[in-house]
Structures are given as C-alpha cells and as structure tokens.
C-alpha positions in Angstrom: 79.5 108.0 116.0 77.5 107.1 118.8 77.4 108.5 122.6 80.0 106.8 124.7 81.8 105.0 121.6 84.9 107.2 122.3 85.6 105.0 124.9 85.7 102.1 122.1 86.8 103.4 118.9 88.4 106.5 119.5 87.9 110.0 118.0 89.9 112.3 116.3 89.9 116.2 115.3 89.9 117.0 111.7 92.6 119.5 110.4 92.2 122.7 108.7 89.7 122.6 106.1 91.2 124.8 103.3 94.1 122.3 103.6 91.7 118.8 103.4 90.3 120.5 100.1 93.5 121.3 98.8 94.1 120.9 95.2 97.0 121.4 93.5 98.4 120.3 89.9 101.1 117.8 91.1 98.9 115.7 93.3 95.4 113.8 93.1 93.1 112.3 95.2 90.2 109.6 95.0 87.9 109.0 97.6 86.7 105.6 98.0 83.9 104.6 99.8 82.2 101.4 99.5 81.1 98.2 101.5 82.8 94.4 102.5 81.6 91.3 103.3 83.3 88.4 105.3 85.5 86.0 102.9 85.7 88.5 100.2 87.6 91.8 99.4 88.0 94.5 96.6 90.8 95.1 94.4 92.0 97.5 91.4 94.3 95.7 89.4 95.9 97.8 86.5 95.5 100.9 88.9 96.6 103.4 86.4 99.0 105.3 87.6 100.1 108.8 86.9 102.2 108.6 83.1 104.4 111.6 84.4 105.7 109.8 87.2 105.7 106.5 85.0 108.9 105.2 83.2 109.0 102.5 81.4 108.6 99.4 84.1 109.6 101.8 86.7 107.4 104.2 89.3 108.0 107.5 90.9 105.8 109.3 93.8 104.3 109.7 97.0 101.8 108.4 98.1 99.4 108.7 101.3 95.9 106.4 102.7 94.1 106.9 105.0 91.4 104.2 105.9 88.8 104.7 108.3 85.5 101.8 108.8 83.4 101.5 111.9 84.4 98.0 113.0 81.5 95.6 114.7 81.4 95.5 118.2 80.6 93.0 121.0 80.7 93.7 124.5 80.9 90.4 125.1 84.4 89.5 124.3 85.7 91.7 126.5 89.1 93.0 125.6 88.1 91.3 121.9 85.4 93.7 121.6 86.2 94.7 118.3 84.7 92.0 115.7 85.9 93.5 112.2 89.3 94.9 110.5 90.1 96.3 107.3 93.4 96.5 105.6 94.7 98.4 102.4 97.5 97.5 100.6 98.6 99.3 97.2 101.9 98.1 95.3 103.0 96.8 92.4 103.4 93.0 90.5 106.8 91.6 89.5 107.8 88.5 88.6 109.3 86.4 90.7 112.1 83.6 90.1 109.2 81.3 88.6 108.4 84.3 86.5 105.2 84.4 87.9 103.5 87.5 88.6 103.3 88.2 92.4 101.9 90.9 94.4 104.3 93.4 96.7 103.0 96.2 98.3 104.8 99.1 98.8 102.4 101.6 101.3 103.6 100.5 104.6 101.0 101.6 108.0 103.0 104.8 109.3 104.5 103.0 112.3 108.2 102.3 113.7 107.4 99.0 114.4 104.8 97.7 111.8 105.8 93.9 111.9 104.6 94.2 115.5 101.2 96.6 115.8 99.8 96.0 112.2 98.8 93.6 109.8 98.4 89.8 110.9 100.6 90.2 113.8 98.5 92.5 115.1 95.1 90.5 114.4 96.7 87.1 115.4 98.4 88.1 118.5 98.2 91.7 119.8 94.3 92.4 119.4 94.6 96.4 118.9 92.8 97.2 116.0 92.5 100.6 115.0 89.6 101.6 112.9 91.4 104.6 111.4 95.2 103.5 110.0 97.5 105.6 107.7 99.7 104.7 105.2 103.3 106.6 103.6 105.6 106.0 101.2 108.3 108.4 99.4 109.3 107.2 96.0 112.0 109.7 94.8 114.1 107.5 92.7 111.4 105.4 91.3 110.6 101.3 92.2 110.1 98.7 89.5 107.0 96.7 88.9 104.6 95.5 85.8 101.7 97.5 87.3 99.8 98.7 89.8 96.7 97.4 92.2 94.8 98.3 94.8 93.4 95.8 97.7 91.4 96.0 100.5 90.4 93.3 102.6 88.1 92.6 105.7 89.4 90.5 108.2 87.1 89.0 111.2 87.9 88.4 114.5 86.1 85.1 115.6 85.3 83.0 112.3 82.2 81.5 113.7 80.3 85.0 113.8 81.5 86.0 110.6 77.6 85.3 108.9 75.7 88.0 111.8 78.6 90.4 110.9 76.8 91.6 107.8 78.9 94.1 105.1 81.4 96.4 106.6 81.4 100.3 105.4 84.7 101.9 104.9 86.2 104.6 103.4 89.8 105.4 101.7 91.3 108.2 100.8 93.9 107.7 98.7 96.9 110.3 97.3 99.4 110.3 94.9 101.7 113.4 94.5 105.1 114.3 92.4 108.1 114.8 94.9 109.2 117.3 93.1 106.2 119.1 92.3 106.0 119.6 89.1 104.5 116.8 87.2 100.9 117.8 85.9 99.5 114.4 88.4 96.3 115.8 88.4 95.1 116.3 84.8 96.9 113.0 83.9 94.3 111.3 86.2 91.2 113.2 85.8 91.6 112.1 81.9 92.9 108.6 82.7 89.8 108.5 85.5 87.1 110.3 83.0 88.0 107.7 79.8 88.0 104.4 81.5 85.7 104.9 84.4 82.7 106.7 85.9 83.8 108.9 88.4 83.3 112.7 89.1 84.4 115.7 90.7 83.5 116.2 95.0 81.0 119.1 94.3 81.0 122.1 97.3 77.9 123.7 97.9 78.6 126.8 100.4 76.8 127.5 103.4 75.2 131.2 103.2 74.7 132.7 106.9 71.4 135.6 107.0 71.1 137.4 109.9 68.2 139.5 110.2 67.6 142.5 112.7 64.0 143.2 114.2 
C-alpha cells in the first residue's frame, strides 16, 4: 500500500502469527489469489467439499472468507472515489419448483444489517465499499443442496470506464472447519485437492538472525 492510501482504503493490523498459520486436523484452508476483469468473474462449481462433513444431499460445517483486492481509484469522483468491487459468494444448488438447478449462497458478509451495507444495495445506493469484507456461517445441523460452488465477481462503479480499469487482483482465503472438531477435514481435502487439481502446500522458509561482536 501506498503513502497516504490509509486515508482511502483503510488499513488493518494482522493477528498473531502462530494463530494465521494454524493448522489443525478438523479444518482446512485454500488461499486464492488470482485476477478479474470487467464483465467477467470466476467460479468453482462442484467445489468438493469435505466427505466427513458430507451426508448424502446434505452439508455440515463452518466456514470463514476473507476477501481482500485493491480497488481502482479516482480522485475525481469525489465521494465515488472507489472505481472497483469484488464479491464472494459460496453455497450450494438446489432445485427449485421448476426443478431447475439454481444457485443459493449460504456465506453471508459478517454484518447485522447486510441487506443494507453489502452486496448491490451497497453498490447501487450506499457507495461504501470496503476492499477487505468477511464472511461466517455455522452449519451444525447440516443444510441441503446438490453441490457446492464458489463465485467471485467484480463489479464497477461507472460502466463507461470499465475498459481503462484493466484486471483487478484479489485475494481469498477461504476455511472450512468441523464444529465439532473431530472430522479428519484436513486430509480429506489435501487428497481430494492433490487428485483432481494442481495445488500445493504454503512452504515457510525461516528467518535466521546472526549477530556478530567486533
């Protein structure tokens, strides 16, 4: 972050860091980062999600994102400085009366009043957009759905500058865990992650301090 984008964007301190490295067996986490451009967003359909916490049509768990992106800026809209938005959403499909597949999601923003700070409402009407949101959900008893899938989408500000916005970094961190802390979450995913796509471990290199005396 620049000098003086505080004043924009906002800043944040970063917990402890033995706790952001935590990993234990009922829990996972996958770090996404990766790029948008205007009229066009990512997805994940057929997410696959943790078998122990998986019965049948019906899902167990809970879950936490956190997406952060460095949205474009333009002093010259004032208030409307902020050009660019980005917005997760991960849920499940059901079918509705039609029996037609259709998308719910099921991560809500961590806010009291999300119809009214978040999501269009928010873009159309409000112009607050925060470029680092958080997302909960507790799934004790289990939901039903036919699967999973992950979306993220970029939203623009004024239309007719969407072509000089160029892509849009972002990242999202995204964590699924047992309630009850027990279910082996994170080898079921390593294996699921390992046979069906490329991904790997975050590798730690540690820092070694020498201090020499004259």
């Amino acid at each position: 972050m620049q000098d003086g984008d505080d004043h924009y964007i906002g800043f944040g301190t970063p917990g402890n860091v033995d706790r952001a490295l935590e990993c234990s067996p009922w829990m996972t986490t996958l770090v996404f980062e990766e790029t948008l451009r205007p009229g066009y967003f990512l997805e994940w359909d057929y997410f696959p999600y943790p078998a122990s916490l998986t019965h049948g049509n019906t899902f167990r768990g809970e879950i936490w994102m956190t997406l952060a992106f460095p949205p474009r800026r333009d002093p010259q809209w004032g208030s409307e400085y902020c050009e660019t938005h980005v917005e997760a959403h991960f849920g499940v499909y059901r079918y509705n009366e039609d029996r037609e597949e259709e998308f719910h999601g099921l991560v809500p923003p961590e806010h009291n009043n999300v119809h009214e700070l978040y999501e269009k409402f928010q873009v159309e009407k409000l112009r607050k957009w925060a470029p680092v949101r958080t997302y909960y959900r507790r799934i004790p008893s289990g939901v039903a759905g036919l699967r999973w899938r992950l979306v993220v989408r970029l939203l623009s500000r004024h239309p007719e500058t969407e072509e000089a916005l160029g892509p849009q970094p972002f990242g999202l961190l995204l964590t699924i865990a047992d309630p009850e802390r027990t279910a082996p979450v994170y080898d079921e995913m390593a294996q699921s992650l390992h046979a069906r796509f490329q991904a790997r471990n975050l590798r730690l290199r540690p820092t070694v301090r020498i201090e020499g005396r004259a």
